[in-house]
C-alpha positions in Angstrom: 28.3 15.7 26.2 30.2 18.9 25.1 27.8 21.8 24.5 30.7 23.4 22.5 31.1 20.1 20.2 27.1 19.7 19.5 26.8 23.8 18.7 29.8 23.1 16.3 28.5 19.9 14.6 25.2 21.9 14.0 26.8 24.1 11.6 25.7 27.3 13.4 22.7 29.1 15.0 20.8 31.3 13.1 19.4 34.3 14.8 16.9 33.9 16.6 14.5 37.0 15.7 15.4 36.7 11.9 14.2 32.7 12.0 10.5 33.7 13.6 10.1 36.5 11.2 10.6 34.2 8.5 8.9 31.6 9.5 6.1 33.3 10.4 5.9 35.3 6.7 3.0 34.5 4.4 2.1 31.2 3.5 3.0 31.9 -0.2 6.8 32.8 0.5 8.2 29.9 2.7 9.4 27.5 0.1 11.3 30.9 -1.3 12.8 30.9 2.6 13.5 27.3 3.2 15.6 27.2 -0.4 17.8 30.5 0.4 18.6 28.4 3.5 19.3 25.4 2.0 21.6 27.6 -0.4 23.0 28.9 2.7 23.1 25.3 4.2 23.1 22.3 1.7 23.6 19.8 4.7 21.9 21.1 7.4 20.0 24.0 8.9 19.8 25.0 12.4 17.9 27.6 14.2 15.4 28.0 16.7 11.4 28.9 16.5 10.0 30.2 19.5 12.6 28.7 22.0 12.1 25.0 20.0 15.8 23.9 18.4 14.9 22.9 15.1 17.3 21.0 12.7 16.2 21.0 8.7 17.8 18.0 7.1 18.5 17.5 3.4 20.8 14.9 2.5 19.4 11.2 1.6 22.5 9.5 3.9 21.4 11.8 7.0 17.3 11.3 6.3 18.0 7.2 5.7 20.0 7.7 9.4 16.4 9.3 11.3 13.9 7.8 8.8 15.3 4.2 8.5 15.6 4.1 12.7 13.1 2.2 14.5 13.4 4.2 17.4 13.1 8.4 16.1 9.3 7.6 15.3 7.9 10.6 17.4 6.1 13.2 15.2 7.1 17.3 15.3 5.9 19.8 16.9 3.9 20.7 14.0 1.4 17.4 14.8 0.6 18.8 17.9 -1.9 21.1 15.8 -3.9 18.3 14.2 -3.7 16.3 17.8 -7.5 17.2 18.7 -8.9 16.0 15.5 -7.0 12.7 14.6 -5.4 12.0 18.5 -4.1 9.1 18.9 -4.6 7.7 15.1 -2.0 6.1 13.3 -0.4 9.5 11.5 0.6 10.9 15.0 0.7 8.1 17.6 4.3 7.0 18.5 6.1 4.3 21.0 4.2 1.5 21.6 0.7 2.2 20.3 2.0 3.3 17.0 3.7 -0.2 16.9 1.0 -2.2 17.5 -1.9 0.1 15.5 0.9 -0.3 12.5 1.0 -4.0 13.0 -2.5 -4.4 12.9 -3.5 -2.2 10.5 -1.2 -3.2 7.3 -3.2 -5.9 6.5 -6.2 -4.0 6.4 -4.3 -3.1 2.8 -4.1 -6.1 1.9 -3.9 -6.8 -2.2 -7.3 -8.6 -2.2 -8.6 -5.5 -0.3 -7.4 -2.7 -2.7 -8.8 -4.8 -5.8 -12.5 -5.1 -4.2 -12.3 -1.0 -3.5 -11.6 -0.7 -7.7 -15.0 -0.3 -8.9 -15.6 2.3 -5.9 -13.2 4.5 -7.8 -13.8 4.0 -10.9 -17.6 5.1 -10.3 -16.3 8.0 -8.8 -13.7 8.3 -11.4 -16.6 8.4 -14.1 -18.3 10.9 -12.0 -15.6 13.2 -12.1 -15.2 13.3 -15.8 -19.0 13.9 -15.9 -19.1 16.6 -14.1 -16.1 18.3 -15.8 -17.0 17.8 -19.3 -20.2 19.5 -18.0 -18.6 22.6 -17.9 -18.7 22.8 -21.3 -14.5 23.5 -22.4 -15.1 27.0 -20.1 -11.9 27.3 -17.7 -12.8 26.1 -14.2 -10.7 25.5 -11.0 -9.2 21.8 -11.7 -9.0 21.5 -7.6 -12.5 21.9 -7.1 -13.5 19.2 -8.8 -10.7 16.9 -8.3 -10.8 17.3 -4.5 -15.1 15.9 -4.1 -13.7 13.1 -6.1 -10.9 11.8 -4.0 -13.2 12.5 -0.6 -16.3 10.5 -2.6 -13.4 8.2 -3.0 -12.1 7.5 0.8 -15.5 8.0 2.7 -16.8 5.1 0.7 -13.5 2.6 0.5 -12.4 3.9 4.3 -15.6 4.0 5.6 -18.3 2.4 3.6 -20.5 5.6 2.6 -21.2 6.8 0.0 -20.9 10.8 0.7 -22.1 11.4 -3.2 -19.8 15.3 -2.5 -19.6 15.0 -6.4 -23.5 15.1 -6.6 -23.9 17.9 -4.5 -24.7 16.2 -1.3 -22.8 15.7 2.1 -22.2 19.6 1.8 -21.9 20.5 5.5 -19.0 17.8 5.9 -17.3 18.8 2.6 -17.1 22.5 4.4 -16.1 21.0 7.6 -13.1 19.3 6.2 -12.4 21.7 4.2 -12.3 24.6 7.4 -10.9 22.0 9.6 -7.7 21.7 7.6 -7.3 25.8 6.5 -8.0 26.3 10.9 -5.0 23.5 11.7 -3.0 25.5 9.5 -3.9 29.0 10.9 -2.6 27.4 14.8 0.4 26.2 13.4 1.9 29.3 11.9 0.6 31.6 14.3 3.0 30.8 17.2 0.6 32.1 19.7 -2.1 30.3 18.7 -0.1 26.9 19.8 -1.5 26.9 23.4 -4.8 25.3 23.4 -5.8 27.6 25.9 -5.8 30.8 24.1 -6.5 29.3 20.4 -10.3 28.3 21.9 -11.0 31.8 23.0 -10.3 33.0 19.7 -12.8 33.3 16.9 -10.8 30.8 14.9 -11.0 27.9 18.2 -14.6 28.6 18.6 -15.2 27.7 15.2 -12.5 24.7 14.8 -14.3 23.3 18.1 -17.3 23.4 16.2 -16.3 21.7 13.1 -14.4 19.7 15.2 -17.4 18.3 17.1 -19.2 17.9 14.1 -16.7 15.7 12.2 -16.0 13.4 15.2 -19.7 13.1 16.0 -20.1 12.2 12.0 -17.4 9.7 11.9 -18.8 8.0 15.4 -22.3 7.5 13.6 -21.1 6.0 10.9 -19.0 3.7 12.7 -22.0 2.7 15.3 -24.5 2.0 11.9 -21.5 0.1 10.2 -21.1 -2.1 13.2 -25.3 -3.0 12.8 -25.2 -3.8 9.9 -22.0 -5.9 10.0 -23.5 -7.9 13.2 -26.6 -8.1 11.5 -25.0 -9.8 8.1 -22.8 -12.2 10.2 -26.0 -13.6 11.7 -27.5 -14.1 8.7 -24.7 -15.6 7.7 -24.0 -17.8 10.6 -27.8 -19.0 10.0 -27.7 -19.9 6.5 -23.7 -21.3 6.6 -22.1 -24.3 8.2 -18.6 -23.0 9.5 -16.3 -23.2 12.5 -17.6 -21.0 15.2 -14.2 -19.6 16.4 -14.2 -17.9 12.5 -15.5 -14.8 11.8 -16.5 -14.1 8.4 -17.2 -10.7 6.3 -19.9 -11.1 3.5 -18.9 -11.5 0.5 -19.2 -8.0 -1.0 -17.0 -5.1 -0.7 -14.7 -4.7 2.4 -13.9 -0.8 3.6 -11.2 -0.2 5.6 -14.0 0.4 8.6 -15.1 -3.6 8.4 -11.7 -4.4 8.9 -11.6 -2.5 11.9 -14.9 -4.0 13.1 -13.7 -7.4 12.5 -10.3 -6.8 14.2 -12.5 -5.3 17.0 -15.0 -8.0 17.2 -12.2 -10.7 17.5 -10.6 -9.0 20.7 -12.6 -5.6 22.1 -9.1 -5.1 23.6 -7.6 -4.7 20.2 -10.1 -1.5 18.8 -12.1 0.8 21.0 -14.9 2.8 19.1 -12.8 5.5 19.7 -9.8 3.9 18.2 -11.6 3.0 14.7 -12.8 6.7 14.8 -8.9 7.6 15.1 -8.2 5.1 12.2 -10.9 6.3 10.2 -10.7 10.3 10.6 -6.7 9.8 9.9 -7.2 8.2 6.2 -10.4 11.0 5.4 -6.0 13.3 5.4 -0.3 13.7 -21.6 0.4 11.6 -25.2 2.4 9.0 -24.3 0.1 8.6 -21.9 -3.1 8.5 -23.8 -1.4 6.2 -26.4 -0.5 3.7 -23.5 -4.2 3.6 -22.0 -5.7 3.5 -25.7 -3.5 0.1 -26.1 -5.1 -1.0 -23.0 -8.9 0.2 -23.9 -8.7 1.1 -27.4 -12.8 2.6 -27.5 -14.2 0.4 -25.0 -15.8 2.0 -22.1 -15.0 -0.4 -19.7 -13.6 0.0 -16.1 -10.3 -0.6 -15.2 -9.0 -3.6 -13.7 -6.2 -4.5 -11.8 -4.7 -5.9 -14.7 -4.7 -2.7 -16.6 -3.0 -0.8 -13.4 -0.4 -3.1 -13.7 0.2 -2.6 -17.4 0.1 1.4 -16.9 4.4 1.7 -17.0 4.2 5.0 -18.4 1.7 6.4 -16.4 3.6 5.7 -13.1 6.4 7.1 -14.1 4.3 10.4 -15.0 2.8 10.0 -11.2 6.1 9.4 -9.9 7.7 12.3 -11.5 4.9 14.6 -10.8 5.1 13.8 -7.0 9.0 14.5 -7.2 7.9 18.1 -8.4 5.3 18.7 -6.3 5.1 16.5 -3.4 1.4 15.8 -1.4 3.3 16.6 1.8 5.3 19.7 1.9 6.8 18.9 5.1 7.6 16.1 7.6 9.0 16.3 11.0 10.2 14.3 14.2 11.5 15.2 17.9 14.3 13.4 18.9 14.1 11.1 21.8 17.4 10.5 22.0 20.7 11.8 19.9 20.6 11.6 16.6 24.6 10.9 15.0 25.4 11.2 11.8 28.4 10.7 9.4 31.3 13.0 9.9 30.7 13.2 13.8 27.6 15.3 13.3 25.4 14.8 16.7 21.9 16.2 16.7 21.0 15.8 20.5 17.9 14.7 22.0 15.0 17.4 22.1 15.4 19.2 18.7 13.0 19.1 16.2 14.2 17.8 13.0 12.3 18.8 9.8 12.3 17.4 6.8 11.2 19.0 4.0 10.2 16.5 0.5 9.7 19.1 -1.8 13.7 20.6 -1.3 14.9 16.7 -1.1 13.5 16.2 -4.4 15.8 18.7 -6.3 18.6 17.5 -5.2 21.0 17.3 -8.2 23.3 15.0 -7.4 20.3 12.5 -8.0 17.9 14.4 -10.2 19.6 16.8 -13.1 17.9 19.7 -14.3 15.4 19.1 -10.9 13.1 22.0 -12.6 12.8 19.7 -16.0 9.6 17.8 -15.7 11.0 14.1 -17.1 9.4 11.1 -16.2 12.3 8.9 -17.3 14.2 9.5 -14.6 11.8 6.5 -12.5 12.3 4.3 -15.7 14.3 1.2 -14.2 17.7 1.6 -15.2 18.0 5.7 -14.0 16.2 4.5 -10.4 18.9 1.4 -10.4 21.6 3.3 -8.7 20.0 6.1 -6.9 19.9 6.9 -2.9 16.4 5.4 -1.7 16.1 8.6 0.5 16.5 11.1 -2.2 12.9 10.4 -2.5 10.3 10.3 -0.3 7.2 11.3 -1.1 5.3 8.8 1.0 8.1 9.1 3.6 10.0 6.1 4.5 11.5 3.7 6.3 9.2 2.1 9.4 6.8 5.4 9.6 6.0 5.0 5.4 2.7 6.0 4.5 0.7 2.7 5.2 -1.7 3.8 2.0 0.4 4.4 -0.4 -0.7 1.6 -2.7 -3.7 2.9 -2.3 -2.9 6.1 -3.6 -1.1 5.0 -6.1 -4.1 2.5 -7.3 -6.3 5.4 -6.9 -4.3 7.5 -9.0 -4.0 5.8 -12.2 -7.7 5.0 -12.3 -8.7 8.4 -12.2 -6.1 9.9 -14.7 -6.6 6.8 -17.1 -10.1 8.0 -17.1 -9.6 11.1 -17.6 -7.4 10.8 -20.5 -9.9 8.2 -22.1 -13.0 10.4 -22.0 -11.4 13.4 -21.8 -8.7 15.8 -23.3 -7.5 18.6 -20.8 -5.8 22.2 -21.9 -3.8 23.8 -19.1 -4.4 27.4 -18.8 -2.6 28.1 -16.0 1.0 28.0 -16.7 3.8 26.6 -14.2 5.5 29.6 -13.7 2.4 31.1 -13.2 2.7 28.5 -9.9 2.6 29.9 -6.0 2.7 27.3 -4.1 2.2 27.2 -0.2 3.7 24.4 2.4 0.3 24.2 4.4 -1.2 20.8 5.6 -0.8 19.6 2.0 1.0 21.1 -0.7 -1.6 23.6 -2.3 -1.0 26.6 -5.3 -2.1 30.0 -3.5 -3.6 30.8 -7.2 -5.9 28.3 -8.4 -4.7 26.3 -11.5 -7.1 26.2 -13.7 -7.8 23.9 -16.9 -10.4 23.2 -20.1 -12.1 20.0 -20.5 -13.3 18.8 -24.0 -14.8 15.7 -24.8 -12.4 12.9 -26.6 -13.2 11.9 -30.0 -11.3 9.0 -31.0 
């Protein structure tokens, strides 16, 4: 292939000192960087970090060409960071083991499953509220709180344990997540910090060795007292029931996404090493129109939510939709090309270069969303998402490598807002533009946003 042609049809090089500095700038300033160069560079942006050729794509039609492939699956250069904690899970695996894990996994998100994890979240859900309207209407971080309840949430429907984080237990593994995730983020953007080599003789390798240890060696336990108890309920089982022996049967109570795994593993040991599951399972621990649409679903009853009212919540997931748009989980997604990437207009990418993708720029796009900055939740009403590029957004990515949870989320979502807003009225008192946000392993504000919660008197 021409080395002129593909230097051509990737616009143009940006120096290479001016794209470390920025890149390596504080956390707090990088989405300011990555929009002067999409202003610079609507289509595409190339430069190189480090020595790495790096391509930052921003058109639906180009992201459908890599996301909607079966075959550019391989995750960034950023994953390598987060390799020692998660390995081989699902989130980083590629080729043929991310095939098959997908394969098997996707059922372990079954409908059924999601609707027997419900009353898991809305306990937790409940707990939430309690705890905020605890705090007496005085301003308190809204992250702090909202962060134990989704971990309460996914140790207990992933795993089957109840961590209780929201009643001030399972501290240690709280902080350990917690320092894990702030650590990945620290070897990322320091360059030098990528080799594992001279990371673990730093302070800041010492100690994510040590968390490290402590969160696989958690995760193992769990799954070897799981396992018991699951053996120990089939054979009680087995005893008291007549049924064909080549079936295997979970009691009938809750599943968590760990039985699944047990039962996939107990079917074939080929399928599901211990070590697998713990990849599996360490990879998924990673307002009026509103209110009058949950009160014609509840009126004053205190009851949980069902299915049925998820289902009924219109409004409300167009509010989640819309504020994911704004402010997507994932501030940035990447993949290394395995081989050339061409797109429209004779544009080649060629194998090697690390194509990143960033959700929060692809969602102000305004040839698909006017006035990007307007917070409207109309615009995912039916007829305004009738006509518009699938790609244009994507904040549980898309195509083959979409985020296998995201029904999940999104069931997990509306149960703890429609909570919220039926026990609960919140006052903002930090103010959007008072927003700094930082790309780090999720999208976080640098300054914590902080509300009031009141009791709601109907």
């Amino acid at each position: 292939m021409d080395d002129v042609k593909i230097v051509k049809d990737l616009i143009r090089i940006i120096e290479y000192r001016k794209s470390t500095e920025g890149f390596i700038r504080e956390s707090e300033k990088k989405f300011d960087y990555l929009k002067s160069l999409k202003q610079k560079y609507p289509r595409l942006t190339a430069l190189w970090i480090v020595g790495i050729p790096v391509v930052i794509i921003h058109e639906p039609e180009d992201l459908e060409v890599i996301m909607g492939s079966p075959h550019h699956i391989t995750k960034g250069h950023e994953y390598e960071a987060i390799l020692p904690w998660l390995q081989e899970g699902l989130l980083v695996s590629t080729g043929e083991k991310w095939h098959k894990r997908r394969k098997l996994l996707t059922p372990t998100f079954h409908f059924r499953i999601l609707e027997d994890n419900l009353q898991s979240i809305n306990k937790h859900s409940r707990n939430l509220v309690r705890n905020m309207l605890n705090t007496k209407g005085e301003p308190i971080v809204a992250e702090n709180f909202v962060t134990l309840c989704a971990l309460d949430i996914i140790c207990e429907t992933a795993m089957g344990f109840p961590l209780n984080s929201q009643d001030n237990e399972g501290k240690e593994y709280v902080h350990a997540i917690k320092r894990i995730s702030s650590l990945v983020v620290t070897k990322i953007l320091k360059i030098w910090l990528r080799r594992n080599f001279i990371f673990y003789l730093t302070k800041s390798g010492k100690e994510f060795h040590k968390r490290l240890t402590f969160l696989h060696n958690f995760t193992e336990k769990i799954i070897r007292e799981r396992k018991i108890t699951y053996l120990a309920e089939q054979a009680k089982q087995k005893n008291n029931q007549n049924y064909d022996d080549e079936e295997i049967y979970l009691p009938k109570k809750r599943r968590a996404f760990l039985d699944s795994m047990i039962e996939l593993d107990l079917k074939d040991p080929n399928l599901f090493t211990d070590k697998d599951i713990r990849e599996e399972v360490d990879t998924f621990m990673f307002e009026e129109k509103v209110f009058n649409e949950v009160f014609e679903l509840f009126g004053d009853s205190e009851r949980n939510a069902t299915l049925k009212d998820l289902q009924e919540m219109h409004y409300l997931e167009k509010v989640i939709k819309e504020t994911l748009r704004m402010y997507p989980s994932v501030p940035y997604m990447s993949r290394v090309l395995s081989q050339d990437l061409k797109l429209s207009g004779d544009v080649i990418v060629p194998t090697g270069v690390n194509v990143v993708i960033v959700p929060y720029l692809v969602h102000r796009n305004p040839r698909f969303f006017k006035n990007p900055e307007v917070f409207d939740p109309d615009r995912f009403s039916q007829e305004n998402c009738k006509n518009r590029h699938p790609f244009s957004y994507i904040p549980f990515s898309a195509g083959p490598r979409n985020c296998i949870g995201q029904k999940f989320a999104m069931m997990e979502l509306k149960v703890v807002i429609s909570t919220i807003v039926r026990f609960s009225k919140i006052e903002t008192v930090t103010k959007p533009e008072e927003l700094a946000l930082a790309p780090l392993l999720i999208l976080r504000s640098v300054t914590p946003i902080k509300i009031k919660v009141t009791p709601r008197n109907y």
